[in-house]
C-alpha positions as CSV (number, residue, x, y, z in Angstrom):
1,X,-36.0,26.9,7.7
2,X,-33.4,29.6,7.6
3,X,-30.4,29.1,5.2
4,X,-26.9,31.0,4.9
5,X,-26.4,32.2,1.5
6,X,-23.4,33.6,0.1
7,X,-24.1,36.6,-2.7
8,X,-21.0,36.8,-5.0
9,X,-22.4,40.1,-6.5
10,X,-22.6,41.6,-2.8
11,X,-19.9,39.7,-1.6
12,X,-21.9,38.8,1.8
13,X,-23.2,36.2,3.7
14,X,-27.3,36.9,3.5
15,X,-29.6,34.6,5.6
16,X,-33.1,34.3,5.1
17,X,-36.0,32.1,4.9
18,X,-36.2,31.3,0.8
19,X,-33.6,31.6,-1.4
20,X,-33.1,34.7,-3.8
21,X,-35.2,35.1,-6.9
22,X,-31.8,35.2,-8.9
23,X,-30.6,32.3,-8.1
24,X,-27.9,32.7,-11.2
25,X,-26.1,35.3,-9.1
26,X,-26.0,33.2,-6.0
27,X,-24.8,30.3,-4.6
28,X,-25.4,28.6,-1.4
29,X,-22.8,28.8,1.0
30,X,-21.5,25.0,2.6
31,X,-19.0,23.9,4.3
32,X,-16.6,21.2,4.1
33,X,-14.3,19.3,6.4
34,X,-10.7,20.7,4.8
35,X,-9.1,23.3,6.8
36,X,-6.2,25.4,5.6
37,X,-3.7,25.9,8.4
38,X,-1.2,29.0,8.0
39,X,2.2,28.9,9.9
40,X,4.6,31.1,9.8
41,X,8.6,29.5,10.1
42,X,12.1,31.6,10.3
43,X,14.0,29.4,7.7
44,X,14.0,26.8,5.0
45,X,15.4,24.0,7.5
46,X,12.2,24.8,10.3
47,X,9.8,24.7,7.4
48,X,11.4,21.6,5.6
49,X,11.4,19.8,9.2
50,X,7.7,21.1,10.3
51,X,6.7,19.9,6.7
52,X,8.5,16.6,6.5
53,X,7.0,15.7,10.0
54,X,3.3,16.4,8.8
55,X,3.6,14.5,6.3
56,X,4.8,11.7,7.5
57,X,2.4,11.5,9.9
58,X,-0.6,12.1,7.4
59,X,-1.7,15.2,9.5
60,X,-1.4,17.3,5.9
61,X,-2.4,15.8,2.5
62,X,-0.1,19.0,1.0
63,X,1.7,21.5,2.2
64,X,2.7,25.1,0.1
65,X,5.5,26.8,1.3
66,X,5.6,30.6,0.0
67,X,9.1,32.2,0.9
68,X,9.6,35.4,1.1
69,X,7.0,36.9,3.2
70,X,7.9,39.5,5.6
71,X,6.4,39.8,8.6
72,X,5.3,43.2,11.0
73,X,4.3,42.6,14.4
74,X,4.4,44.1,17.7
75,X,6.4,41.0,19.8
76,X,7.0,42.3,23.8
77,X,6.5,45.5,23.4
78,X,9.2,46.2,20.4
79,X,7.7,46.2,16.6
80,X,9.3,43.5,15.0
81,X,10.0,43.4,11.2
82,X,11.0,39.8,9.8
83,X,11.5,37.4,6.7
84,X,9.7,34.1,6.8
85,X,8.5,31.0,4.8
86,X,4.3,31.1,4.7
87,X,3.1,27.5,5.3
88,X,-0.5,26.8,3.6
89,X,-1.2,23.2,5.3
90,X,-4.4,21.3,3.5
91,X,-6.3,18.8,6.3
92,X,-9.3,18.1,8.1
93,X,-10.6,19.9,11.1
94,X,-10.4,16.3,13.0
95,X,-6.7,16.3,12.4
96,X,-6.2,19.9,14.3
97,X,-5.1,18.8,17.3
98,X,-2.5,16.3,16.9
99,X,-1.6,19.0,13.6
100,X,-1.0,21.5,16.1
101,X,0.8,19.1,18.7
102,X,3.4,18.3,15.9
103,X,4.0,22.0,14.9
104,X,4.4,23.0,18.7
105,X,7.1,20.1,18.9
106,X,9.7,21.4,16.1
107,X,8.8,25.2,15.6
108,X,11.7,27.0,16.9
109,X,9.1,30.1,18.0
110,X,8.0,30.6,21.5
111,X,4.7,31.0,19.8
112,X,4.6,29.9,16.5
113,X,1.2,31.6,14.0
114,X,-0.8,28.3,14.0
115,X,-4.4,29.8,12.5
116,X,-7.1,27.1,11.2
117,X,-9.2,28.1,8.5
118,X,-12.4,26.7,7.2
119,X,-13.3,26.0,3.8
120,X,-16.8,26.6,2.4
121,X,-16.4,24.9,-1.0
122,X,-13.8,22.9,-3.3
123,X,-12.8,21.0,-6.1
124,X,-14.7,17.4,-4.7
125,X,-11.8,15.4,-6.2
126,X,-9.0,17.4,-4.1
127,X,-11.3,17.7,-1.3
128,X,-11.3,13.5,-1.6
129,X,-7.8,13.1,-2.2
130,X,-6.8,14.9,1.3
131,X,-9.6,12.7,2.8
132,X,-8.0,10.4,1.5
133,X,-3.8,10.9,2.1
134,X,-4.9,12.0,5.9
135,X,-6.5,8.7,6.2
């Protein structure tokens, strides 16, 4: 049987058929069912709104909103240079879609950063409690 193993001390992913003979140095890499879900908004009010909405409709368990990011990025044909609020959204990969439906219908972008990030590990108790506030 062939398992993934993630090697702190290498900082990669090694696969193989038996695990290490250091097994102090290395952990085993799993998965869990909470995603992290980055969106970028333009202001306080399209964050506050995008959060609010998520919320409410237990898409999110928690949402982190980091202000002050600036933004670089080519946007048609013109390199664009902007401020904007970082949204770090904690759910579950089966909430995704309707998560992403609920963005798309109050983000003031054409096409709003909507990336969905796996996590390999977690706290168990935090991974519970958004289990259990997206319920």
């Amino acid at each position: 049987m062939r398992q993934m193993l993630f090697d702190p001390s290498l900082g990669i992913v090694v696969t193989g058929l038996r695990a290490p003979s250091r097994p102090d140095r290395t952990r085993y890499f799993t998965m869990t069912d909470t995603i992290l879900v980055l969106c970028t908004c333009p202001d306080e009010a399209s964050a506050d709104l995008i959060c609010a909405q998520l919320l409410n409709q237990r898409l999110a368990a928690c949402i982190n909103q980091l202000p002050g990011l600036t933004s670089v990025y080519r946007w048609q044909g013109q390199i664009e240079r902007a401020t904007e609020i970082q949204l770090i959204i904690k759910s579950h990969a089966a909430l995704f879609e309707p998560l992403r439906q609920c963005i798309l219908a109050h983000h003031p972008y054409e096409v709003p950063e909507i990336l969905a990030l796996p996590t390999s590990q977690g706290h168990q108790p935090y991974l519970d409690w958004i289990k259990q506030e997206t319920s």
